[in-house]
Steps between C-alpha positions, in 0.01 A plus 500: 500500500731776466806434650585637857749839506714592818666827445752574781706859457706643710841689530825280530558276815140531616519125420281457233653245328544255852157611540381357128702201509358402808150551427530308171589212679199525735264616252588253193544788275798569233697769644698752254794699636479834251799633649758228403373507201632926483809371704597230237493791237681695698798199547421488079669855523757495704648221376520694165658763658207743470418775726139417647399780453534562187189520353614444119753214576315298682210550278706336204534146717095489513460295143704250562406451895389141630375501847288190633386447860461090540436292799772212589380282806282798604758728459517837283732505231550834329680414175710744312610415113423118622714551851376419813617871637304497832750530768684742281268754497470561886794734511466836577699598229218347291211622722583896451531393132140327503388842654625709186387294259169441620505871429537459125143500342592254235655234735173514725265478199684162354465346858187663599351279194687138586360592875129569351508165281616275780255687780183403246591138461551420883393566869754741603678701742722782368706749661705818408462875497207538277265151502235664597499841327621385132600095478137404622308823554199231524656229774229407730737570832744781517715561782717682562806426710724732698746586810724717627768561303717420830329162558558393126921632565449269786347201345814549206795535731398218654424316176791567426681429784418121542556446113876638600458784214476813750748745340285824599415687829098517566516795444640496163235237449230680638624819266489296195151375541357854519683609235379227303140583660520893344619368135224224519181733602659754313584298139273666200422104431211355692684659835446293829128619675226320649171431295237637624303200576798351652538349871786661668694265783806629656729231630691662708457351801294190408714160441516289134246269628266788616543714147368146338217465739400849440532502094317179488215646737488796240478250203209295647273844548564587171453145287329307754635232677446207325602619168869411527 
């Protein structure tokens, strides 16, 4: 049978990825974090010294660029040039980077093809900007996940707060995540949108445990329940 595809897009802090992780874990399904996999060649390039947005520079680390996502006790590993880099990528420092290279055709067609050859192996839930509309145009469920750009400030202040990492205001927070909203819908590369035949949920004002409920309610309309 052809394997199961969850596509799950959305703009940043809508909690996608919380959202994917959890539901792999429920569901039995391999889930694929697309955007560590743009934020580990982002940390590629800054620890070069290179400007991430610099189309041409960045382009010249692409040959010789070794990212692997494995699974340690359940866990995701995102693996850059054989190191485990996967708390060192959840800076923000590295996030805006992620954002502009993600922009850079060349760096979304190398992973765009590692994504596509994992995703028709394996059951699996993927999430990023552009699952749905490019990665797997031909997932079984799309959805589409979203919230007020004040909510998501919210959810990262406070994120941030309890890890002991809060160095900005909200509202420096919540000013960073629309900017990085505009340059995402508005990148010439696969920019963020919502498929057409995608499910949209805002989260706003539902809970983690609610979101799940509702994603997996979405999932069993569209594969049938006892499929997974």
């Amino acid at each position: 049978m052809k394997p199961i595809q969850i596509a799950i897009d959305g703009p940043s802090g809508a909690g996608k990825s919380t959202m994917a992780k959890l539901l792999s874990k429920r569901l039995g399904v391999m889930y694929l974090d697309t955007g560590a996999m743009y934020r580990a060649v982002a940390l590629k390039a800054i620890r070069m010294g290179i400007d991430t947005r610099d189309r041409e520079k960045v382009c010249e680390i692409l040959p010789d660029l070794d990212i692997k996502i494995e699974y340690k006790d359940g866990n995701q590993q995102v693996l850059l040039d054989g190191e485990d880099v996967s708390g060192l990528i959840r800076t923000d420092e590295v996030s805006m980077g992620a954002s502009n290279v993600s922009a850079i055709p060349e760096v979304r067609k190398k992973l765009v093809e590692l994504q596509q050859k994992i995703a028709s192996n394996n059951n699996v839930v993927m999430d990023g900007r552009d699952i749905g509309t490019h990665v797997l145009p031909n997932a079984q469920v799309k959805i589409f996940l979203t919230a007020s750009s004040s909510e998501r400030a919210r959810r990262r202040y406070l994120e941030l707060q309890e890890k002991g990492l809060l160095t900005k205001t909200f509202e420096e927070l919540k000013q960073e995540i629309e900017q990085r909203d505009y340059n995402d819908s508005n990148r010439a590369a696969s920019p963020l949108r919502q498929a057409e035949d995608a499910v949209l949920l805002d989260t706003s004002n539902l809970s983690i445990e609610e979101s799940v409920d509702r994603i997996i309610s979405i999932i069993k309309e569209k594969v049938g329940s006892d499929v997974l």
